[in-house]
NULUMVO-44455 format. One record per residue (C-alpha): x, z, y; residue number from 1. Coordinates in pm, 1 decimal. Layout:
X, Z, Y, NUM
...
END
This chain:
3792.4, -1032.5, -1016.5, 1
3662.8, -1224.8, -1360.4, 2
3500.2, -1564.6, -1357.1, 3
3204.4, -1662.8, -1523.9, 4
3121.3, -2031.3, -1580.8, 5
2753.6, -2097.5, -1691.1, 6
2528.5, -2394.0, -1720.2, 7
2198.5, -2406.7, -1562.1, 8
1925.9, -2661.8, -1578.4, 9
1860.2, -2896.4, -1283.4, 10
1588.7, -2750.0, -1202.2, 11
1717.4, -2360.5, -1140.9, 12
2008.6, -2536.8, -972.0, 13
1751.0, -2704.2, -728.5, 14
1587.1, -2317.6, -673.3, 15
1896.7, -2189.2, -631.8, 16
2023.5, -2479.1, -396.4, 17
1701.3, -2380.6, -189.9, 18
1724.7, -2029.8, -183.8, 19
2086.9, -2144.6, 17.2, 20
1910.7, -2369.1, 255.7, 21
1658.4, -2123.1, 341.6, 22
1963.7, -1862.8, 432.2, 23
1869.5, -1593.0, 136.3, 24
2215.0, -1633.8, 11.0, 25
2511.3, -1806.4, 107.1, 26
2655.9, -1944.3, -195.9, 27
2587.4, -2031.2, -575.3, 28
2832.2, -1758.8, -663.6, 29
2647.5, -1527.5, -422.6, 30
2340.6, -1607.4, -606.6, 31
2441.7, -1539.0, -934.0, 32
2583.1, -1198.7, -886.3, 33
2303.2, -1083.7, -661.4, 34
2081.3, -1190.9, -963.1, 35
2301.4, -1019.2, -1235.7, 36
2324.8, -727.7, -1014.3, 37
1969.8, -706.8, -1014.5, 38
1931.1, -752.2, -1426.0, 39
2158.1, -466.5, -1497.1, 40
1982.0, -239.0, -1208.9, 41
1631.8, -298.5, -1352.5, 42
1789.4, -237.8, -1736.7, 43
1947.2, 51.6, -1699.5, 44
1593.0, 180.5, -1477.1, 45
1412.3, 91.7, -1763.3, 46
1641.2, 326.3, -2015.7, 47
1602.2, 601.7, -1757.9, 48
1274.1, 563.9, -1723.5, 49
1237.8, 564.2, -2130.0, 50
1451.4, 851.1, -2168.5, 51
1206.2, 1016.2, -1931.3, 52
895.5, 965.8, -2085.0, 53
1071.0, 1022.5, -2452.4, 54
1186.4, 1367.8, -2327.2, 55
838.8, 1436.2, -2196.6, 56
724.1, 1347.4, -2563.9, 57
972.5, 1574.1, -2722.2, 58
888.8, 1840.6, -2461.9, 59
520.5, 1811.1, -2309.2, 60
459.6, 1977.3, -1987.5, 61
241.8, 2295.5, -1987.0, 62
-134.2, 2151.5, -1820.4, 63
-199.5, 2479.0, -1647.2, 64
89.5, 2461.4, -1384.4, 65
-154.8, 2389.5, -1081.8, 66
-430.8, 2609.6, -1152.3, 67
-340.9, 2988.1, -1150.3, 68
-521.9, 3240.6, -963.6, 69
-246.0, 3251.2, -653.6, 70
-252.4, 2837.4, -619.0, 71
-629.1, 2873.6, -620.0, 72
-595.0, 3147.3, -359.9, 73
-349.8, 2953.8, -142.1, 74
-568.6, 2633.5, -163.3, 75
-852.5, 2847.6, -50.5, 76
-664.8, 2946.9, 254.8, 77
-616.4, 2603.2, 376.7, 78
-791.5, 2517.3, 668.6, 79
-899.5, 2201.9, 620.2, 80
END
């Protein structure tokens, strides 16, 4: 497993010291990869979520999925 040695201000080490106390995690260590867990999950759903809407761009969707005659017809049926 690889080391990484950083240097944080006093004051994140003081939030990060608390989160400890109050049980959320266990260790400074713990901290840090929970937090760069988090970073590269919320980076690489922001790509997906970009290649999404850029394929959406490329492509657009066809606005008269919902309303043909046998959706109508089923909707009709309902009985709400």
């Amino acid at each position: 497993m690889a080391q990484l040695v950083t240097r944080l201000d006093d004051a994140l080490m003081a939030d990060v010291d608390a989160l400890i106390a109050a049980g959320v995690v266990a260790t400074r260590s713990e901290a840090v990869r929970a937090a760069l867990v988090d970073l590269v999950d919320r980076h690489r759903r922001l790509e997906i979520g970009r290649q999404i809407a850029d394929g959406y761009r490329r492509v657009p969707q066809d606005d008269t999925g919902w309303d043909d005659e046998a959706t109508i017809e089923m909707i009709a049926e309902e009985p709400w």
